[in-house]
N, C-alpha and C positions, 0 to 999 in steps of 0.2 A: 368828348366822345368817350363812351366807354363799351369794350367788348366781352363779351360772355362767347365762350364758345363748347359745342358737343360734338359727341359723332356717333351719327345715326348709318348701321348699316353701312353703305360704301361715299355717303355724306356726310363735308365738316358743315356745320351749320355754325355759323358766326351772329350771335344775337348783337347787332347796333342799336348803340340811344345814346340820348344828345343830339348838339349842334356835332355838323363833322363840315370842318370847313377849310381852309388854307392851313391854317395852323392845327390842324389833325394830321396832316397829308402823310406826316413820317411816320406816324401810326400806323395808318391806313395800309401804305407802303411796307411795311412789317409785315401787318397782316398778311396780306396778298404773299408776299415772299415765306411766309412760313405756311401758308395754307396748299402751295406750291409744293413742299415737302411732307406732307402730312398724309401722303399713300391714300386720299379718300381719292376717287373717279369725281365727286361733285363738289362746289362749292357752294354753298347757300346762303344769301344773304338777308337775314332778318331783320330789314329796317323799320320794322311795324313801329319802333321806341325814336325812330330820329325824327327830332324835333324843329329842326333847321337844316340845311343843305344850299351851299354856294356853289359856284359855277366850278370851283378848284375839285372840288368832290363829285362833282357831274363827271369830269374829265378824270378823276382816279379811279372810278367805277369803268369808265369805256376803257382805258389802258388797264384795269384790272379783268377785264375780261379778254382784253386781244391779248396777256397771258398768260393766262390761265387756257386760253384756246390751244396757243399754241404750244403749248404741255399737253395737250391731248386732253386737258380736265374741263368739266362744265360747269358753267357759272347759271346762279338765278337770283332773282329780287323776290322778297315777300316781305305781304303786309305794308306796301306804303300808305301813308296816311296821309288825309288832306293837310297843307299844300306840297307838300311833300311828290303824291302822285301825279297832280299837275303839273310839277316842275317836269318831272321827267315825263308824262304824257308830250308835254308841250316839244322835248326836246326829240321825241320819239324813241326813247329808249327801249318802250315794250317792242318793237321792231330789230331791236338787237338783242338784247338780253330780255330771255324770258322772266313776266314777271307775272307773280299767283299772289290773290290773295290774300292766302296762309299757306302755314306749311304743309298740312296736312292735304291740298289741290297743287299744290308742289310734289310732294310725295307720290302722288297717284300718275304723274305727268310721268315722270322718272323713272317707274316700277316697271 
């Protein structure tokens, strides 16, 4: 897994790619804990580049958003790519965490 990260306005946008699987999780788990501190109002997550996702990273995306909620900050998905968006259509993710396209139908959701 590798992270690229910006900050757009009062959003960190976190670019993922790669597998992000069990053995990211401490990563993953960083991230979340420092994007927590990071004074942005949103989180943004660009999985357009992840190329794999297991069930362990399904479950650090829902616990990264119950807290991130409960910080008061908001979380989103953009850009999953097939199978990627399957996984989580199937899991009903779009039903919990909003999830756009791109950034830029992310962006305009926000504004």
């Amino acid at each position: 897994m590798h992270v690229a990260e910006r900050i757009q306005d009062d959003t960190l946008v976190l670019m993922i790619s790669g597998r992000v699987t069990f053995y990211s999780r401490k990563v993953f788990q960083a991230i979340v804990s420092n994007a927590r501190l990071s004074g942005a109002k949103h989180i943004m997550f660009n999985i357009q580049g992840v190329t794999f996702m297991d069930s362990t990273a399904l479950g650090g995306l829902a616990l990264a958003y119950l807290n991130l909620k409960e910080s008061d900050l908001a979380m989103s998905l953009v850009g999953p790519q097939q199978p990627i968006k399957s996984l989580l259509d199937d899991a009903n993710f779009p039903t919990l965490i909003p999830t756009f396209p791109s950034e830029e139908k992310a962006f305009k959701s926000i504004s």
